[in-house]
C-alpha positions, 0 to 999 in steps of 0.5 A, a space after each residue: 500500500 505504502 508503495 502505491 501512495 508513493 507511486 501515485 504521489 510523485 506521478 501527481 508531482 510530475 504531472 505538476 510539474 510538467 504543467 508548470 513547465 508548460 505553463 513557463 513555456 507558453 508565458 515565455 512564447 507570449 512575452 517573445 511576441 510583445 517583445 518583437 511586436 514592439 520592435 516592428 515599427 512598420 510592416 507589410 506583407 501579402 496574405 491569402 484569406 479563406 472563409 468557410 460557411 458550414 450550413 451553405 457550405 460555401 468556401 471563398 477566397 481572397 488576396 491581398 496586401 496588409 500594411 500596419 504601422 503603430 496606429 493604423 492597419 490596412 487590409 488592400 483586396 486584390 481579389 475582390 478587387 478594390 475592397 478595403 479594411 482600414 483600422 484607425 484608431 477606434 474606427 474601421 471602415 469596411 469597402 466592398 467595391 463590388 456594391 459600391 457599399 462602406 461601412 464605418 464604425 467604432 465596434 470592431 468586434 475583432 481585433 486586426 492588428 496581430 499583437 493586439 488579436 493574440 493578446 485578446 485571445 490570450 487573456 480570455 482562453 485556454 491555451 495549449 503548444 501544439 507544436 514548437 520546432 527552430 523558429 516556428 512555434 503553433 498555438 492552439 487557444 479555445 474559447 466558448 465560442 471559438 477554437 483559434 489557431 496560430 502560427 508563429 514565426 520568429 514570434 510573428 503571425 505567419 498563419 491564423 485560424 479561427 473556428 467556430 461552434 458551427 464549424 465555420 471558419 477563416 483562415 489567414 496566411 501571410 507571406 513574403 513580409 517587410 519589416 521596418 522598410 518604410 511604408 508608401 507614403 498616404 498608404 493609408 489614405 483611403 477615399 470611399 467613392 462620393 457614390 457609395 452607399 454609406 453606412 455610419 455606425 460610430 457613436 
């Protein structure tokens, strides 16, 4: 009996103690990606975006080019072409150039900016290392709501998956980076058509 106890006690201590190791490790990742988040002063890079909708069971792709700088956050659609996500601020501007239609509003939702969207997830999810090999690290993060997946390389966002109870999910994969290479100048002066359908939800 004796031994038994003894046996179940150290099995209870190294399982503590590979969840505190665990633990340490995931803290350090994190703490790796505010550090080298901090660092980027400018940034662009291409990405593919899939979007996946279960109950009519339609998959959409597009492409393009983000660029981000410390205030502001810009998602340029090559396909669909001439659509537009601009973060400001606390307001995003949303243009479909297929209806002609923009929305503009206070209450994004969703974080868009890496660093702040890993953050989000962070604080408000269970978080397990799937997979850490040289530079690449992949996280998996669940929520009630949601089951996120990242990819990191070198600490920054190279892949993102976010999934719902439904099954529904998008997928963003960015490529062929630039970091701290100076950004065209008014990149993020974006004008919305005079024509367009405009719908204002800042309050």
């Amino acid at each position: 009996m004796g031994t038994y106890r003894t046996k179940l006690l150290i099995g209870l201590l190294l399982t503590c103690v590979f969840q505190l190791l665990a633990e340490t490790k995931l803290a350090d990742i994190y703490d790796s990606v505010l550090i080298k988040y901090a660092t980027v002063k400018y940034y662009e890079a291409d990405f593919e975006q899939e979007n996946y909708w279960k109950e009519m069971d339609v998959m959409q792709k597009s492409a393009g080019r983000v660029y981000f700088d410390f205030d502001n956050f810009l998602m340029e659609y090559a396909e669909p072409k001439g659509q537009f996500i601009l973060v400001q601020n606390d307001t995003v501007t949303l243009y479909d150039a297929a209806s002609n239609q923009a929305i503009i509003s206070n209450n994004m939702g969703i974080e868009l900016r890496p660093v702040k969207l890993i953050s989000e997830y962070w604080e408000n999810s269970q978080k397990q290392l799937e997979y850490s090999e040289g530079n690449v690290v992949k996280l998996l993060m669940q929520t009630d709501a949601e089951r996120i997946s990242l990819t990191l390389e070198n600490y920054m966002l190279v892949e993102l998956l976010i999934q719902d109870n439904d099954d529904n999910f998008v997928v963003y994969k960015f490529k062929n980076a630039k970091i701290n290479e100076e950004l065209p100048p008014h990149i993020f002066q974006k004008k919305i058509p005079d024509d367009a359908n405009l719908i204002d939800q800042t309050k």
